[in-house]
C-alpha positions in Angstrom: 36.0 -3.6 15.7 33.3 -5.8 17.3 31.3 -2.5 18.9 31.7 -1.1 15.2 30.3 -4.3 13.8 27.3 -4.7 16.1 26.4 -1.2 16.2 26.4 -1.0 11.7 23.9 -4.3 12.5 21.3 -2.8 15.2 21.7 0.0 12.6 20.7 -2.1 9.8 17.9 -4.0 11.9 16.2 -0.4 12.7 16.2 0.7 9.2 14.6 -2.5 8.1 12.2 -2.5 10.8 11.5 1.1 9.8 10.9 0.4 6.1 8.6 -2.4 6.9 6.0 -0.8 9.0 8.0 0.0 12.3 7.2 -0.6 15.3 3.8 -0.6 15.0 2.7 3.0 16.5 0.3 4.9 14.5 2.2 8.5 13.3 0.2 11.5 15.1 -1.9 12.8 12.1 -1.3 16.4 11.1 -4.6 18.4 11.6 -6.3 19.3 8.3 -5.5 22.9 7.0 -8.6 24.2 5.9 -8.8 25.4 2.0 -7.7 29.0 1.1 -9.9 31.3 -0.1 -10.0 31.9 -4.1 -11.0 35.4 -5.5 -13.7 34.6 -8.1 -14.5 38.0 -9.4 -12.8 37.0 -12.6 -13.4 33.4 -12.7 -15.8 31.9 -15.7 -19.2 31.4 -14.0 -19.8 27.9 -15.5 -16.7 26.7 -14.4 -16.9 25.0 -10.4 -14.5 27.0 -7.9 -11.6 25.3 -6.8 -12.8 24.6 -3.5 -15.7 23.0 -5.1 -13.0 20.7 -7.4 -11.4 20.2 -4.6 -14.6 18.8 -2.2 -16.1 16.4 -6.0 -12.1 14.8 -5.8 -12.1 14.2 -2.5 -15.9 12.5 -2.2 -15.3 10.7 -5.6 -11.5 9.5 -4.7 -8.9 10.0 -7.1 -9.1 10.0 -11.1 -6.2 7.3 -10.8 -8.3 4.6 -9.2 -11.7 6.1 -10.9 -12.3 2.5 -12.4 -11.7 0.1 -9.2 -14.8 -1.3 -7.5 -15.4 0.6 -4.2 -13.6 1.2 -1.6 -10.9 1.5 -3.8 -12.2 3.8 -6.6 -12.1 6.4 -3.3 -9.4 5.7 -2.2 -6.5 8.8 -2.0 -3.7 7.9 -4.8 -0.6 10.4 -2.7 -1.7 8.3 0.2 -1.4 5.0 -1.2 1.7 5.5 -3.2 2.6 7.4 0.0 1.9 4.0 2.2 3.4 1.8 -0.5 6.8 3.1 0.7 6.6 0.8 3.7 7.0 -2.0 0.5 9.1 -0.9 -1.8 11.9 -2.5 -0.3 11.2 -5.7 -0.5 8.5 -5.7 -3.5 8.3 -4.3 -6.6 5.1 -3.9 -9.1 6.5 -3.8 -12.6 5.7 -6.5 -14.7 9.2 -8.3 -15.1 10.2 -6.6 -12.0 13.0 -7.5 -9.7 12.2 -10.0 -7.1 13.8 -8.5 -3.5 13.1 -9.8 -0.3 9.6 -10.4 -1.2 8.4 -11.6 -4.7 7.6 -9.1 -7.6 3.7 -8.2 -7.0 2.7 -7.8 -10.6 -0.1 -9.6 -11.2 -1.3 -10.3 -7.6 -4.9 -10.3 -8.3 -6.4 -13.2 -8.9 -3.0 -15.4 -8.9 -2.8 -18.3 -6.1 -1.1 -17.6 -3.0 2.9 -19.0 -3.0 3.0 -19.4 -6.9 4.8 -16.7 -7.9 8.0 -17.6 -10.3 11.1 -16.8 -8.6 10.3 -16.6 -5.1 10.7 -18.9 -2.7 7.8 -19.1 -0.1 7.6 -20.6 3.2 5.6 -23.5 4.2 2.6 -21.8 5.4 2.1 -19.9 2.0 3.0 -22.8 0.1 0.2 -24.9 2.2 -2.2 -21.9 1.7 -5.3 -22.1 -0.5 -7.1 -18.9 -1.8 -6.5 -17.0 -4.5 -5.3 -12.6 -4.0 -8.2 -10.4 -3.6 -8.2 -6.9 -2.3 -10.4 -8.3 0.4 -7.9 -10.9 1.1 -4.7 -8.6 0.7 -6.7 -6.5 3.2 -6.8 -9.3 5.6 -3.2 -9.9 5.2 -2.1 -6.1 5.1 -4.1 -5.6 9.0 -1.2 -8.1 10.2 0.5 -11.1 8.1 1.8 -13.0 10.9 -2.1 -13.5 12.3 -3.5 -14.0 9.0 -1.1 -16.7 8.4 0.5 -18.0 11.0 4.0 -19.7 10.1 4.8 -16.7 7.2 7.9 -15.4 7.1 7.1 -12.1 6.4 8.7 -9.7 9.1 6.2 -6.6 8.8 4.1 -5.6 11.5 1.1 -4.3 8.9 -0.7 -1.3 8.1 -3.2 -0.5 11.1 -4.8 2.1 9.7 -8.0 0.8 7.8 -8.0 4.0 5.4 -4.0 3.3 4.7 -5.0 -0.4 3.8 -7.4 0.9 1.4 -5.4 3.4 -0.5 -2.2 0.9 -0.9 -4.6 -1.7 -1.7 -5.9 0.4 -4.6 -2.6 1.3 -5.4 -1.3 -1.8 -6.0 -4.1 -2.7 -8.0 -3.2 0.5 -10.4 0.5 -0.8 -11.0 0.1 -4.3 -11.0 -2.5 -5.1 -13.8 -5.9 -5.5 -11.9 -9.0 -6.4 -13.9 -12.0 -6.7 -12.3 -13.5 -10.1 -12.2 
């Protein structure tokens, strides 16, 4: 009974530890598969190819974030909502959302740190004094515990600069950002 006990707990443990950035190793990146070729023999000649579509969305960043302030408005959406899934279970962005093991992050920009409603915060975010900025969520996303020392939030951050970007400009998108 004890083994079963312990072994449903490391169990647990790994999942959280997976769902909140895991153990801090960077996944090997897949190598890019290069765009197939379109016949255009039929195509209207005023309108762009679809490898040329393809290149102006991936230079401009995605029609989602097309009004954030740079970086973001470049950012890739799939890979942000992709990277948000590291979050999602302990925060949620709806307005009204459910508070989990993290507080709600609707309406994160611009709000002081440790004054969300129903979420209790530790000392160090409580004693903290900035307000939530993409630069600033940046800062904290590279690695929360060095950021702000004393923080209780177990998650290991997102090491890859061009990860922090696109979640950061996700966020934004669901949680009511207006530029300042």
């Amino acid at each position: 009974m004890r083994t079963s006990i312990a072994a449903i707990a490391l169990a647990m443990g790994l999942s959280v530890v997976t769902a909140c950035g895991g153990s801090g190793e960077e996944p090997a990146e897949a190598a890019p598969t290069p765009p197939a070729e379109t016949d255009t023999s039929d195509a209207d000649a005023s309108a762009p190819a679809e490898t040329e579509t393809a290149e102006l969305t991936e230079a401009s960043g995605s029609a989602e974030f097309a009004g954030l302030p740079e970086p973001y408005a470049s950012a890739d959406f799939d890979r942000g909502k992709r990277v948000f899934f590291q979050c999602q279970s302990c925060h949620t962005l709806t307005e009204g959302g459910d508070v989990v093991l993290g507080p709600n992050l609707y309406g994160l920009f611009g709000r002081e740190v440790g004054t969300s409603g129903d979420f209790e915060y530790s000392t160090a975010l409580q004693e903290a004094d900035f307000e939530w900025t993409p630069e600033k969520l940046d800062q904290w996303l590279t690695r929360p515990r060095d950021f702000l020392p004393g923080n209780n939030m177990s998650f290991a951050g997102v090491q890859r600069p061009d990860d922090r970007t696109a979640v950061i400009a996700y966020v934004m998108t669901q949680t009511g950002y207006e530029a300042p």
